[in-house]
LOZA-95152 format. One record per residue (C-alpha): residue in one letter; x, y, z. Coordinates in Angstrom, 1 decimal, m for minus. Layout:
N
REC  type      px      py      pz
REC     A       X       Y       Z
...
//
This chain:
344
REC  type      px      py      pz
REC     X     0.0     0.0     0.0
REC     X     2.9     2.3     0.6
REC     X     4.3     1.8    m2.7
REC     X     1.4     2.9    m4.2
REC     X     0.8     6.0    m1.8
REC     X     4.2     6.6    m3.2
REC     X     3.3     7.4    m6.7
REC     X     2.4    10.8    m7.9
REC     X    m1.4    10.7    m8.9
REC     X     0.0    12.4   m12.5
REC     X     1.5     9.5   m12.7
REC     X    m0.5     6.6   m11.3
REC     X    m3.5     7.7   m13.6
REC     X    m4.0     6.4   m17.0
REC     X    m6.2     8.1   m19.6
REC     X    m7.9     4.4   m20.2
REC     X    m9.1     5.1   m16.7
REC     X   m11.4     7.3   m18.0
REC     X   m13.0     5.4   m20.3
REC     X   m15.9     2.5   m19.5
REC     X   m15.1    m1.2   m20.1
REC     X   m16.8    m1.2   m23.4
REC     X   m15.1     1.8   m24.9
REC     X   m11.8     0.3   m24.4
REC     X   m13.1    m3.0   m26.2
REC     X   m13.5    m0.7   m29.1
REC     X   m10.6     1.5   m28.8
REC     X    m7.8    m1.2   m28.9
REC     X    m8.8    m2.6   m32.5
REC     X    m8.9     0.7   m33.5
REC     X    m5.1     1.6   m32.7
REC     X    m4.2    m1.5   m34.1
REC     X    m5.4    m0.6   m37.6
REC     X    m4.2     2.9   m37.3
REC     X    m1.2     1.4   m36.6
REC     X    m0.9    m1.2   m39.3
REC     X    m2.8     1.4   m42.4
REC     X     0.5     3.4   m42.9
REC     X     1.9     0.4   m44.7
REC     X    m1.0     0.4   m47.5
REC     X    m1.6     4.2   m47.4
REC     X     2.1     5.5   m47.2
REC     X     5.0     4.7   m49.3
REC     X     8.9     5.4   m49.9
REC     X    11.1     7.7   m47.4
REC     X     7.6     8.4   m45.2
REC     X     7.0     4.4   m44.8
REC     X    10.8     4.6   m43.8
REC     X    10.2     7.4   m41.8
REC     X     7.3     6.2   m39.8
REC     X     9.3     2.5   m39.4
REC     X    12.1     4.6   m37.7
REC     X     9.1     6.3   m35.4
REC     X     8.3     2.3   m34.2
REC     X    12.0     1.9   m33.5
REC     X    12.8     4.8   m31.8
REC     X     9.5     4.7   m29.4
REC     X    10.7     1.5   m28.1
REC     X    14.3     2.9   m27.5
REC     X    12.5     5.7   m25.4
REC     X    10.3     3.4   m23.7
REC     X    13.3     1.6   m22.8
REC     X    15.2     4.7   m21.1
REC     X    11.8     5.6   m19.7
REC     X    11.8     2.3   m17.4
REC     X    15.0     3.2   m16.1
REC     X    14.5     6.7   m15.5
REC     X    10.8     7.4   m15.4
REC     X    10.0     4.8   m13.5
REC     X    12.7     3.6   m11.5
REC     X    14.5     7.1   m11.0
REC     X    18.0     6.6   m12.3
REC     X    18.9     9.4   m14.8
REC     X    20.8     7.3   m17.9
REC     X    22.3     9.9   m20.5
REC     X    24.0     6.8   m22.4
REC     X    21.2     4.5   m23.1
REC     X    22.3     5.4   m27.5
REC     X    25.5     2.8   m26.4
REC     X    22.8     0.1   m25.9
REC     X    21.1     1.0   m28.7
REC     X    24.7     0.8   m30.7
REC     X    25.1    m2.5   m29.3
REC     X    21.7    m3.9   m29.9
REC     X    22.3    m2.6   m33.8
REC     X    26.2    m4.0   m34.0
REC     X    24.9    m7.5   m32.5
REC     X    22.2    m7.8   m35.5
REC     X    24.3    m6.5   m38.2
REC     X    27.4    m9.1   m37.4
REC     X    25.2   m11.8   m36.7
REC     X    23.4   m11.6   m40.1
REC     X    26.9   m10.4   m42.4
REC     X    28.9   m13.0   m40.4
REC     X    27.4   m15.6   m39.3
REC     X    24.5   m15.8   m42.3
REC     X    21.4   m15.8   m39.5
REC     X    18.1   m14.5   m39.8
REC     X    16.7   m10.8   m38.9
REC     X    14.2   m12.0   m36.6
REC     X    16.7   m14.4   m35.2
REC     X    19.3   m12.3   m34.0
REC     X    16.3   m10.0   m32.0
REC     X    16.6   m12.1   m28.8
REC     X    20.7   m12.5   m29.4
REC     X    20.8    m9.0   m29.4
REC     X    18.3    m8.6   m26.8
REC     X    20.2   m10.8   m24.5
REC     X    23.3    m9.3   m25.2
REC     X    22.6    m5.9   m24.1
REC     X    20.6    m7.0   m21.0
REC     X    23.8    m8.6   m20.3
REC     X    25.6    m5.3   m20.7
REC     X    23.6    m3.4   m19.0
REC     X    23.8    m5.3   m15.7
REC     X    27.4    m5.2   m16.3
REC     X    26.5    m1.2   m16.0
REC     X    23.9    m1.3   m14.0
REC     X    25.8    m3.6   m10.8
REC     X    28.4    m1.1   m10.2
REC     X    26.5     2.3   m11.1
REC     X    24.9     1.5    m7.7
REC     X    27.2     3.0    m5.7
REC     X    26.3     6.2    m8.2
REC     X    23.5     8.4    m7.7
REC     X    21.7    11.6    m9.5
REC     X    24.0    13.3   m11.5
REC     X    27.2    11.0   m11.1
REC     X    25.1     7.9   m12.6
REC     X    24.3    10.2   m15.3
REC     X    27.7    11.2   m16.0
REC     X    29.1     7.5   m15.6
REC     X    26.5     6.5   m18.5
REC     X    27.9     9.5   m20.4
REC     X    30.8     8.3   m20.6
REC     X    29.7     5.0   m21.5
REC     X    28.0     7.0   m24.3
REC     X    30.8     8.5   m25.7
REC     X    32.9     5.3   m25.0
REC     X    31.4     2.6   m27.2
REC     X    31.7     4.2   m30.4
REC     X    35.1     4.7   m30.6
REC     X    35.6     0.9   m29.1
REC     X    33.7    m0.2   m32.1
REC     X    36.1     1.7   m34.4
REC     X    39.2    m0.5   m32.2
REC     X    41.2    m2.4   m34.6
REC     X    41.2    m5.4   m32.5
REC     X    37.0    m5.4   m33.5
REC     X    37.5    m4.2   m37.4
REC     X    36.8    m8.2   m38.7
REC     X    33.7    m7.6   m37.0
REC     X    32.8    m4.5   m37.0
REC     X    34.1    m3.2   m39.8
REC     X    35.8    m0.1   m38.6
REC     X    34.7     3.0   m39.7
REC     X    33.5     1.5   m42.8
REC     X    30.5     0.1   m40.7
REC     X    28.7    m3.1   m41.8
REC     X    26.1    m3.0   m44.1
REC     X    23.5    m5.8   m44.4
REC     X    20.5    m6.3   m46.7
REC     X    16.8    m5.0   m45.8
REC     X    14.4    m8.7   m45.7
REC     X    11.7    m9.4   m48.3
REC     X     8.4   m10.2   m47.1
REC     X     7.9   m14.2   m46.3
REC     X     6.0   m16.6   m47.8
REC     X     5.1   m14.9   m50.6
REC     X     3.1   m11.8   m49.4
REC     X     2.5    m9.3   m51.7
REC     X     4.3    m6.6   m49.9
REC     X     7.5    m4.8   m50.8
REC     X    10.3    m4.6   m48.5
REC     X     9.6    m1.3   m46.9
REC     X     6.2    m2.5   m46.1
REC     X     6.8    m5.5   m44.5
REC     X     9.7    m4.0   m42.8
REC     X     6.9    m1.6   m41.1
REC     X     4.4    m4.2   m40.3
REC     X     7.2    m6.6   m39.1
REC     X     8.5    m3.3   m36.8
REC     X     5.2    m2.4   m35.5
REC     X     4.5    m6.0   m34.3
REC     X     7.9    m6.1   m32.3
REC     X     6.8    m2.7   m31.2
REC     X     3.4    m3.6   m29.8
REC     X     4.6    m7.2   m28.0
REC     X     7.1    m4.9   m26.1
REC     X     4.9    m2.1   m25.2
REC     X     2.1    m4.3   m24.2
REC     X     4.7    m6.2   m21.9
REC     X     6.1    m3.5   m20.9
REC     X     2.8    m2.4   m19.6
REC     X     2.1    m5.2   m17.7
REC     X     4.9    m5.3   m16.1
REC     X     4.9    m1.9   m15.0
REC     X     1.2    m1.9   m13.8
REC     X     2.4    m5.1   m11.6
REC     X     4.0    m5.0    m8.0
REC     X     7.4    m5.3    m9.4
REC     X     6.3    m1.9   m11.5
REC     X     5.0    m0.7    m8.0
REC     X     7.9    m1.5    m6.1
REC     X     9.9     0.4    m8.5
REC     X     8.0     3.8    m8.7
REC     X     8.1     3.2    m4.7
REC     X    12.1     3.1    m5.1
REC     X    11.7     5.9    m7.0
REC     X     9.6     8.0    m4.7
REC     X    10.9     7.1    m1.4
REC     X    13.5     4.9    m1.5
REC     X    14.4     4.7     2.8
REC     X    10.9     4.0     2.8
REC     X    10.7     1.1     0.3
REC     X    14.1    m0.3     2.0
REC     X    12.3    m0.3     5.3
REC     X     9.4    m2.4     3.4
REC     X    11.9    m4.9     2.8
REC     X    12.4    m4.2    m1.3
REC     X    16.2    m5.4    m2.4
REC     X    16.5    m1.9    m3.6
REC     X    20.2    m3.2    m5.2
REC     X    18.7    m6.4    m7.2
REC     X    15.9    m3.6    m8.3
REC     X    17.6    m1.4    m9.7
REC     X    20.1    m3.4   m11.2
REC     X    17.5    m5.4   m13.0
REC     X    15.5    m2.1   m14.3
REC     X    18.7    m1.4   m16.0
REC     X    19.3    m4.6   m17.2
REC     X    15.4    m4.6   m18.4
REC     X    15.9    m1.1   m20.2
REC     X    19.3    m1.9   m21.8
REC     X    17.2    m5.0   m23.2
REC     X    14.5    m2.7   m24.5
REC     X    16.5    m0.3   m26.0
REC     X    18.9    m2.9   m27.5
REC     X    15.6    m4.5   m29.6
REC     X    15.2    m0.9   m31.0
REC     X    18.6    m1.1   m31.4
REC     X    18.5    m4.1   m33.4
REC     X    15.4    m3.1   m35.4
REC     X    17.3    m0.3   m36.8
REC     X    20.1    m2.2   m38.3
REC     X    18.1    m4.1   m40.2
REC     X    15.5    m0.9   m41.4
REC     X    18.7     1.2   m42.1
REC     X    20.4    m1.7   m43.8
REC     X    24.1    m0.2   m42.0
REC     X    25.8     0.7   m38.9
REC     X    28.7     2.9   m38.7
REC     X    30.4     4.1   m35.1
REC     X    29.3     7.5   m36.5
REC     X    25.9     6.7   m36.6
REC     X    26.0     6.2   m32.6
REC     X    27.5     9.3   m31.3
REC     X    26.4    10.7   m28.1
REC     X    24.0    12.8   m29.9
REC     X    22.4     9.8   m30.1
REC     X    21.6     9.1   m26.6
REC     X    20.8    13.0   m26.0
REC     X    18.1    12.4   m29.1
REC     X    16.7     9.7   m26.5
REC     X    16.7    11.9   m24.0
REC     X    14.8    14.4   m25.1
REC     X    12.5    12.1   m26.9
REC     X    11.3    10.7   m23.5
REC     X    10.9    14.4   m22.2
REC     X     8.3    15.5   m24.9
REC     X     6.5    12.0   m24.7
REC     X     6.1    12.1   m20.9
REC     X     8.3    11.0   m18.3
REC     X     6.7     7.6   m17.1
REC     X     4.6     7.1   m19.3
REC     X     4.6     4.2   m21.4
REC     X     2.8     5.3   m24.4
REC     X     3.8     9.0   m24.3
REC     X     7.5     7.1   m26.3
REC     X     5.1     6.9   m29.2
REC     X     5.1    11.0   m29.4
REC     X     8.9    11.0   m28.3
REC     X     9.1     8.8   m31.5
REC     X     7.3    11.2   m33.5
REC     X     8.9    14.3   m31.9
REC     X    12.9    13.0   m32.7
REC     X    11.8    11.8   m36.7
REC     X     9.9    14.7   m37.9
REC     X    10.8    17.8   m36.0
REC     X    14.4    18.0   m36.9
REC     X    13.3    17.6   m40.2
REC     X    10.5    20.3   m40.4
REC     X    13.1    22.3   m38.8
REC     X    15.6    22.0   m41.3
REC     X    12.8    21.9   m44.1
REC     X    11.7    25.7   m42.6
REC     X    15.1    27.0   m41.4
REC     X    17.5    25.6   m43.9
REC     X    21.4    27.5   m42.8
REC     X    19.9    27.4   m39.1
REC     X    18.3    24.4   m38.1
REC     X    19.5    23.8   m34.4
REC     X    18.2    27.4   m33.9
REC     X    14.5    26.9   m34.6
REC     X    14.9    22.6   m33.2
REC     X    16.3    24.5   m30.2
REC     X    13.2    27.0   m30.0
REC     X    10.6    24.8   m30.6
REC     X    11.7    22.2   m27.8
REC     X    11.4    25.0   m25.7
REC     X     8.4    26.0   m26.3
REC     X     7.4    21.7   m25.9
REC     X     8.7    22.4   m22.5
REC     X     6.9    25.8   m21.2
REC     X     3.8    24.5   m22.7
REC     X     3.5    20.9   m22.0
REC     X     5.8    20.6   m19.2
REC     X     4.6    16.9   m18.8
REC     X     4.5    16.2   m22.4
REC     X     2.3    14.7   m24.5
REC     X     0.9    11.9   m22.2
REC     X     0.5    14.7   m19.5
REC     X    m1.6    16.4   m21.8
REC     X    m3.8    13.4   m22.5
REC     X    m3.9    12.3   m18.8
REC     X    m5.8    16.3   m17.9
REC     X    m7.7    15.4   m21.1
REC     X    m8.5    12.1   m19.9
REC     X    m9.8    13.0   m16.3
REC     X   m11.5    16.6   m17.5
REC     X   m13.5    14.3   m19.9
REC     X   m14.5    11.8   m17.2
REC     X   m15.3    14.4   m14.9
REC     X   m17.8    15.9   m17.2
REC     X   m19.2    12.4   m17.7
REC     X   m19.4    12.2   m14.3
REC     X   m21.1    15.5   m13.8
REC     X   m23.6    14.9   m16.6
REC     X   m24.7    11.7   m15.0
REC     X   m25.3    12.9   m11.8
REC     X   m28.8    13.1   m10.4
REC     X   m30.4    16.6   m10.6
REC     X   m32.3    18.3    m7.8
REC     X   m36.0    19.6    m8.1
//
């Protein structure tokens, strides 16, 4: 019970909250075919663009558990994600294995790695922890370009590997079953995600979060915790990782700077800090706005990126699920009101 005293109400309220039993019946098939009709209404760099949404939404989900929702700033999850990619792309130029098969390698691989980080980083806290993971950040790049990894890695060359045709048959082109195939991955880890955040281990970990002396009187392993949120994100974040070897078709060091893991960052800020669908507008936020700003400020982009994430910030200062959550309750509220009995 304390664990759940412990979580902010902003937090601890969903927008399906709002809505009746029945509506949600309805609403779920409906976000499923929103999310699969970009394949057959949108083609070339868009398709591509909107695959790359999937992938980073995941990758920001995956920070999110970490820091959203267990409280441990991470500015170095884009090593993970460089991890998750490199583990794909050698698998399938090396060793000849499938896309979907190297998904749980990789997935494995940077759990592993992030445990590794997560174990010592314990002794860290606040804004060392964020540093540490920094420097992790800036780190693994220039290990990957190590000549002792070029036969693998390739250097800075990069590895490039081919995009997948659609199986069995299907009459879908590359691109679109690269989307569809994304989106599926996407929604199996959300939706688990989900769960498990809405359990008592998700519980126990906002309660770390919120008042950790509490929670360690409550008898919570606040160590094993925290060391297995990290673990948990660096596996998230390495899927996305992974996805977007295969959608990009190359990995480069270059391609993983620290820039990368800043892009996460901020991603997670716009979207909503735990919240598990607000990655989805993260996602959208890191594809398209750099490119509308470019599109609109051509010399100066970083200038108008710059101004319009501040103005995210001022006016949505819980980002886009916050904005959804005040939705959320005003609407049931009204309902609420409405069906109220009236007096004579």
């Amino acid at each position: 019970m304390a664990a759940e005293d412990a979580v902010p109400v902003e937090i601890a309220a969903a927008p399906a909250s709002a809505l009746p039993v029945t509506a949600s019946w309805l609403v779920t098939p409906a976000l499923v075919l929103l999310a699969l009709s970009p394949a057959f209404l949108v083609e070339g760099f868009r398709l591509f663009q909107l695959t790359l949404v999937a992938i980073y939404a995941v990758a920001i989900l995956g920070l999110n558990i970490v820091t959203g929702y267990n409280g441990q700033i991470s500015l170095g999850h884009g090593a993970f994600y460089a991890v998750g990619a490199y583990s794909t792309a050698i698998l399938m130029a090396s060793f000849g294995l499938p896309y979907w098969a190297t998904l749980p390698v990789s997935a494995a691989i940077c759990g592993a790695l992030g445990w590794g980080v997560g174990f010592p980083a314990l002794r860290l806290g606040g804004l060392y922890l964020a540093l540490t993971t920094f420097a992790l950040a800036v780190a693994v790049p220039q290990v990957l370009k190590h000549d002792a990894l070029e036969r693998w890695t390739g250097g800075v060359q990069g590895v490039f590997i081919a995009k997948p045709d659609a199986p069995f048959g299907l009459p879908l082109s590359a691109d679109q079953w690269m989307y569809l195939f994304t989106a599926a991955i996407a929604s199996a880890v959300f939706i688990l995600s989900r769960n498990l955040l809405r359990s008592r281990i998700g519980r126990a970990l906002m309660a770390i979060r919120d008042q950790p002396t509490a929670a360690e009187a409550m008898g919570m392993d606040l160590a094993a915790l925290k060391t297995r949120a990290f673990a948990l994100s660096a596996t998230v974040t390495g899927i996305a990782g992974a996805l977007s070897a295969v959608a990009v078709e190359f990995v480069s060091p270059d391609s993983f700077t620290v820039n990368l893991s800043i892009t996460l960052f901020v991603g997670m800020i716009v979207g909503g800090v735990a919240s598990i669908f607000g990655a989805v507008f993260g996602g959208l936020f890191v594809v398209f706005v750099p490119n509308l700003a470019e599109e609109i400020a051509g010399a100066a982009p970083g200038v108008l990126y710059g101004a319009i994430l501040i103005l995210f910030v001022f006016v949505l200062p819980t980002g886009f699920a916050g904005l959804l959550r005040r939705a959320a309750a005003r609407f049931g509220r009204s309902n609420l009101a409405n069906k109220a009995p009236q007096g004579r």
